[in-house]
DRENDO-1510 file (C-alpha; in Angstrom, 1 decimal, always signed):
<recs>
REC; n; res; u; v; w
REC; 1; UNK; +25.4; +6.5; -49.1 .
REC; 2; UNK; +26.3; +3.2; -51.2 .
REC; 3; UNK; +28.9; +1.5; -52.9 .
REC; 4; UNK; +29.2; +0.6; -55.9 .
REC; 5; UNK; +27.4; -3.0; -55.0 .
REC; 6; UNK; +24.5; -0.9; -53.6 .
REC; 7; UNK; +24.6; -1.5; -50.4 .
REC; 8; UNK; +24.3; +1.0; -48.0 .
REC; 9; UNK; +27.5; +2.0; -45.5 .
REC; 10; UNK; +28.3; +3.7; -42.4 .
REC; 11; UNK; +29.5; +7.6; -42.8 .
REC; 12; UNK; +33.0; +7.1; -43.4 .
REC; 13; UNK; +33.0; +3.7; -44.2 .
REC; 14; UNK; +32.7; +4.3; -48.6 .
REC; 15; UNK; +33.9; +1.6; -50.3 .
REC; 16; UNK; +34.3; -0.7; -47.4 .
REC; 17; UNK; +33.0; -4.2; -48.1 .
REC; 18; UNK; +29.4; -4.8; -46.2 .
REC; 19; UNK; +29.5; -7.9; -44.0 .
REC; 20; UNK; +26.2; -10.0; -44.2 .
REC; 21; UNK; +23.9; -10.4; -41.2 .
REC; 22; UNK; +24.3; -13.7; -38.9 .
REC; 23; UNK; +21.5; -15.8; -38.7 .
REC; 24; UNK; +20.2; -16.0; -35.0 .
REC; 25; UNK; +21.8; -18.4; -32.9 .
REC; 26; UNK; +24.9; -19.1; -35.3 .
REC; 27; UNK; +28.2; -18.5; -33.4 .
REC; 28; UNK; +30.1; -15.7; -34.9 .
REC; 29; UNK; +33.4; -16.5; -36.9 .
REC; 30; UNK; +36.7; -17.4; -35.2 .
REC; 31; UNK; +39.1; -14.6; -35.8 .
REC; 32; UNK; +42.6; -14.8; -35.9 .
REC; 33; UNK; +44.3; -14.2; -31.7 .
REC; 34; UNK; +46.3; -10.9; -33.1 .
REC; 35; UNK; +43.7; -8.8; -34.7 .
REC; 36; UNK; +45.9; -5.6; -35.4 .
REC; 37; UNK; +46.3; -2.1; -33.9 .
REC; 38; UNK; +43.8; -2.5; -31.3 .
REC; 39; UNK; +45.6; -5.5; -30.2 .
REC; 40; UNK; +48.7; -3.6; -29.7 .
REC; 41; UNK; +47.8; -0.8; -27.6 .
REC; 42; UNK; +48.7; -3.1; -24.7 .
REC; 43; UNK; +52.0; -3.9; -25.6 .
REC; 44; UNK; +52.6; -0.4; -26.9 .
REC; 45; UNK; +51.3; +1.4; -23.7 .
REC; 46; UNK; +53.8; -1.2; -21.9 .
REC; 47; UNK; +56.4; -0.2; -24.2 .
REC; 48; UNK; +55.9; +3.6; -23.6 .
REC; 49; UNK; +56.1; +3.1; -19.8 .
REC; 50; UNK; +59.5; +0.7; -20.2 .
REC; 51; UNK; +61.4; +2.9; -22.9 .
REC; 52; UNK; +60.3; +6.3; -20.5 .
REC; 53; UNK; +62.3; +4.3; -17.7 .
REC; 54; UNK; +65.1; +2.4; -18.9 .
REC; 55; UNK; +66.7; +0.2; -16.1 .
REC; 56; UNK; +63.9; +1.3; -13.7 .
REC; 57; UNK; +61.2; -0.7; -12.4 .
REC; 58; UNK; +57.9; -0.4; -14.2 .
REC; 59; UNK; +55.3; -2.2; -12.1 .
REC; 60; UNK; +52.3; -3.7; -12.9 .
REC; 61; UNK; +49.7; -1.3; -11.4 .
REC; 62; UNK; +51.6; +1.2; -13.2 .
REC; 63; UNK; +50.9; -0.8; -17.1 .
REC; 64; UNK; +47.2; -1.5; -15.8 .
REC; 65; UNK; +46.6; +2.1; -15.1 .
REC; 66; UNK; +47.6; +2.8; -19.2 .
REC; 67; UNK; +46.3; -0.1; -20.5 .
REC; 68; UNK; +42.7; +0.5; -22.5 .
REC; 69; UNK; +39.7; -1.1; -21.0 .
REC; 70; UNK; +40.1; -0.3; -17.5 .
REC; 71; UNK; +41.5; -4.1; -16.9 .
REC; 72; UNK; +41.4; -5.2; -13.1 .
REC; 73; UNK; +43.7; -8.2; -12.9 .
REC; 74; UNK; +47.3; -8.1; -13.1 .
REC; 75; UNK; +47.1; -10.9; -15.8 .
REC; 76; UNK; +46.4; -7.9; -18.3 .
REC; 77; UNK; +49.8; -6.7; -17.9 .
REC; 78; UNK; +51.4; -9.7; -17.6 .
REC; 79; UNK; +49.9; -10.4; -21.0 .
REC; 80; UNK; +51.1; -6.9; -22.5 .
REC; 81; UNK; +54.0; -7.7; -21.7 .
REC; 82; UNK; +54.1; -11.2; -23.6 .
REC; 83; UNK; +53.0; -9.8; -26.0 .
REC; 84; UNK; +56.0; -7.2; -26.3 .
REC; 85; UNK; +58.2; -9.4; -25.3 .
REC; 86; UNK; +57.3; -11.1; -28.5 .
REC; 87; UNK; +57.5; -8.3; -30.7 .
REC; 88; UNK; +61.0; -8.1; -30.0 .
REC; 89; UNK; +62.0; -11.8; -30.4 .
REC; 90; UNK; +64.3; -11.7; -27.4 .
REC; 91; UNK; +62.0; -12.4; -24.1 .
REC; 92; UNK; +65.1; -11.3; -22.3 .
REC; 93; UNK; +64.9; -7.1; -23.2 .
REC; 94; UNK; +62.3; -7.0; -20.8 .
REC; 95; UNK; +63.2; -8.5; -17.5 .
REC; 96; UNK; +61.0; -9.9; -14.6 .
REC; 97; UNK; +61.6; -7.6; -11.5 .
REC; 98; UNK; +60.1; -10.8; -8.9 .
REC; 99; UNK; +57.3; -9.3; -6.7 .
REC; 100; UNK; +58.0; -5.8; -8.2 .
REC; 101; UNK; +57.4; -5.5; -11.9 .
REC; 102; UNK; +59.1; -4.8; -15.1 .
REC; 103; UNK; +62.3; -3.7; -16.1 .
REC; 104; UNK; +64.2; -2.7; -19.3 .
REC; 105; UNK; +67.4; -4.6; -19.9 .
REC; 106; UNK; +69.5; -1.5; -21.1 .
REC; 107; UNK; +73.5; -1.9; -22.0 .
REC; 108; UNK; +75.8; -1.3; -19.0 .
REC; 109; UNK; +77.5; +2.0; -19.8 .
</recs>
């Protein structure tokens, strides 16, 4: 199928605006460090395990294990975790659980 320009897409991609070809050898562009939904899955699967134990510890074997990309090093989660942190704009709603993991700071009741 093509677009109005007449270039041919991808099924399901009508419309979408074709990208030309790199020349060999020329690095591809820089692209901004957040690149959308696929860069949130991490802090959203963090979130998900945090908010599904409020006050409990969350540790980080437990965020690797539901992070996507089968990631190996604990740096992944730390990263998540940043990354959440961030979203919020108070780094304190998640707290550090030293040697143990992750905890969400909930109000005393």
């Amino acid at each position: 199928m093509s677009d109005t320009t007449g270039h041919e897409n991808a099924p399901g991609t009508q419309g979408a605006t074709p990208v030309p070809p790199r020349a060999p050898g020329t690095p591809p562009e820089k692209t901004p460090a957040s690149t959308g939904p696929a860069d949130d899955s991490g802090r959203v699967a963090a979130w998900r395990l945090l908010a599904g134990n409020p006050g409990g510890v969350v540790s980080r074997e437990q965020i690797l294990a539901r992070l996507p990309g089968n990631p190996t090093t604990n740096h992944a989660a730390d990263v998540a975790v940043a990354r959440l942190r961030e979203s919020f704009g108070d780094r304190a709603i998640v707290q550090t659980v030293v040697k143990r993991g992750y905890r969400l700071r909930v109000p005393a009741t």
